[in-house]
N, C-alpha and C positions, 0 to 999 in steps of 0.2 A: 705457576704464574711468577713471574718474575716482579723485581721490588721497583714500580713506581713510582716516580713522587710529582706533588704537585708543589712548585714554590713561586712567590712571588719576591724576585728574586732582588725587586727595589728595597727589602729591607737588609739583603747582604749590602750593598752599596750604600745605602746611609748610615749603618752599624761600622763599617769600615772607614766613613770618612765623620765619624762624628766629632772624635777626639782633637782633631787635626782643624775642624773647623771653630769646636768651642777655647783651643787655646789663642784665638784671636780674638775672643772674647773676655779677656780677664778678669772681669766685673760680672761675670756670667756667676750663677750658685751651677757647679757641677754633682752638685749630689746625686744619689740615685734616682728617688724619683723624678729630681728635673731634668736630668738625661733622659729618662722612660720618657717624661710628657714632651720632649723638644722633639723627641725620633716619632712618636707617637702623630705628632701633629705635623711635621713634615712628610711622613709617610700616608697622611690622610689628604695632602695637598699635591701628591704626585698621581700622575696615572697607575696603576697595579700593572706591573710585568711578570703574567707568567707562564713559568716553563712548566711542563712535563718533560721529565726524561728518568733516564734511567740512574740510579745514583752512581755518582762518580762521575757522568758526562754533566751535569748541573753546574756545577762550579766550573768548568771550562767554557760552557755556556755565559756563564756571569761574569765571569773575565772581560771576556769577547764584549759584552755588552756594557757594558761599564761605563767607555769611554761616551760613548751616545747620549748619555743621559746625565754625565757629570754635572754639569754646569747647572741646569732645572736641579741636581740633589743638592749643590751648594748652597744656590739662592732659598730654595724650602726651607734648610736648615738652617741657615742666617736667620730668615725670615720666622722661626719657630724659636730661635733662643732669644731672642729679644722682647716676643709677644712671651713665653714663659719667664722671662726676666722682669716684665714690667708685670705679670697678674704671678705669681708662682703660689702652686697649693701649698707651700708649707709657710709658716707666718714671718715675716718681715718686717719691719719694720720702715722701710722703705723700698721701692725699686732699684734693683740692681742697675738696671741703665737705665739711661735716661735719650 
């Protein structure tokens, strides 16, 4: 039997554009966990896209696909560092944005 996989493949595309969308946030806490909860919760606000294939066709699958859904991955992610900005599980003392 050959090696199939199952991936949803919207967390390549938010894992790839995270960085790039929280340096417009520069008030943003980039630590570990508030990156896990920002992808975490963008990724619970997106539909699930996913593929089966064979490994190695995946990622030229996700390429291909990418462009399609950019724009809904940026808005989530905006939308997910600001709500983890204004409640963040580690303690603050104030909101990072406002």
């Amino acid at each position: 039997m050959e090696d199939m996989q199952l991936k949803n493949y919207m967390e390549d595309v938010v894992m790839r554009n995270l960085d790039a969308i929280l340096a417009k946030f520069p008030k943003a806490c980039k630590c570990d966990e508030c990156r896990k909860d920002i992808a975490t919760l963008a990724l619970n606000n997106l539909p699930p896209r996913y593929i089966s294939s064979h490994q190695g066709d995946i990622f030229m699958r996700v390429n291909d696909m990418e462009l399609q859904y950019l724009v809904e991955v940026i808005q989530q992610i905006a939308k997910a560092i600001k709500i983890v900005s204004e409640h963040p599980r580690h303690h603050r003392d104030e909101p990072l944005l406002k």
